[in-house]
C-alpha positions in Angstrom: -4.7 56.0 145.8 -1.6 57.1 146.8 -2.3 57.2 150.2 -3.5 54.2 150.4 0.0 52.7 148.9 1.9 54.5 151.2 0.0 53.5 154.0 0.9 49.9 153.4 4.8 50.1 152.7 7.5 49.0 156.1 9.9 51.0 154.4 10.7 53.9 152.1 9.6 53.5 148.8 10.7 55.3 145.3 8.7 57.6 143.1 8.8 54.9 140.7 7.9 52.0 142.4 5.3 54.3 143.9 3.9 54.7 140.3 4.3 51.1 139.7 2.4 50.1 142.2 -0.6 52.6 142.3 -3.9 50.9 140.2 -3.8 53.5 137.9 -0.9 55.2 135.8 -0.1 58.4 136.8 2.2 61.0 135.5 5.0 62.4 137.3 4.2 65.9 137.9 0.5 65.0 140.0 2.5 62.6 142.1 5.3 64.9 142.9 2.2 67.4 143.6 0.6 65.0 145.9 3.7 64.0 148.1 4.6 67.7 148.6 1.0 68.0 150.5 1.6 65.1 152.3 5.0 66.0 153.0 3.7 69.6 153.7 0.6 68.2 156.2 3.4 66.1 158.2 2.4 62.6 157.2 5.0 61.8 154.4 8.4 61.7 155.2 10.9 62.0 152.2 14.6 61.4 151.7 17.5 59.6 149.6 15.8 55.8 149.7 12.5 57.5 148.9 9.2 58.4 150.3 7.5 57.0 153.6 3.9 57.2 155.5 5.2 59.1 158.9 2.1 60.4 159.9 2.9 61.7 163.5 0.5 64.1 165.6 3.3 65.2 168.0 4.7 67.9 167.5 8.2 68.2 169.3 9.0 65.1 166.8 8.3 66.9 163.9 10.3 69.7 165.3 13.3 67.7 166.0 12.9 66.1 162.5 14.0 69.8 161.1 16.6 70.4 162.7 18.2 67.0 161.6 21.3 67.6 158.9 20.6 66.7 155.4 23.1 64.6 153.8 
């Protein structure tokens, strides 16, 4: 389910309007859970606005994303 959300946003979305929008109501602890394995599998990107689908094979880009300074 939350895949499948993510997968349809243009933009960064928030955990809340990530719950919101999900079919089913989900508590906040197994979302945070599921966004740090997609974070952790490369295909969630997550910052200040909130969370967006960034699945990207290559490699170098995900590499360069790290080294980026957090604000």
């Amino acid at each position: 389910m939350v895949e499948e959300v993510l997968r349809r946003q243009d933009r960064p979305i928030s955990l809340n309007r990530l719950k919101a929008l999900l079919p089913r109501q989900v508590m906040h602890r197994p979302l945070r859970l599921a966004i740090d394995h997609y974070r952790r599998l490369g295909c969630v990107t997550e910052g200040s606005k909130g969370v967006l689908w960034t699945l990207n094979a290559d490699s170098r880009f995900w590499t360069a994303v790290e080294d980026w300074e957090r604000r």
